[in-house]
C-alpha positions, 0 to 999 in steps of 0.5 A: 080457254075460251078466249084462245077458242075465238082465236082460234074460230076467227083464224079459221075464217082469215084461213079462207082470205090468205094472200095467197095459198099454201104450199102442200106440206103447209097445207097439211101442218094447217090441217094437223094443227086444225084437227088437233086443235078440234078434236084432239088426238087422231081417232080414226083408222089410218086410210089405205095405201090407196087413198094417198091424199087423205093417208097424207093428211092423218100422218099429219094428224098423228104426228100431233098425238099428245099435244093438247088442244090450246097448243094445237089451237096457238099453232094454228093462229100463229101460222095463220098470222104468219101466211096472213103477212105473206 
């Protein structure tokens, strides 16, 4: 575990120097998996219709339920890596 959490950690910074930014729905899987991987299933209140962006982004969370944190953890260094290639 902890040598997939400083994968994990270093994705995290490579994920501020990517070639160039990510389309919106990869954006959101980025932070599904982020979250996932952090802190595990979604454990808040889905935010109100009115809030689209931050609705957006727990849809993409809960869509992750039940994953653990290593696969969420592995996703996000392999999409890391995958944007890292451009």
């Amino acid at each position: 575990m902890a040598d997939i959490q400083a994968q994990f950690e270093q994705a995290r910074a490579d994920s501020k120097n990517l070639p160039e930014k990510p389309d919106n729905m990869t954006l959101l899987q980025l932070y599904a998996l982020y979250k996932q991987g952090s802190v595990g299933d979604v454990d808040t209140k889905r935010p109100g219709f009115t809030d689209i962006v931050e609705r957006a982004k727990w849809d993409a969370w809960n869509t992750m339920k039940g994953k653990s944190k290593e696969e969420a953890m592995q996703g996000y260094i392999d999409l890391i890596e995958q944007l890292k290639e451009g």
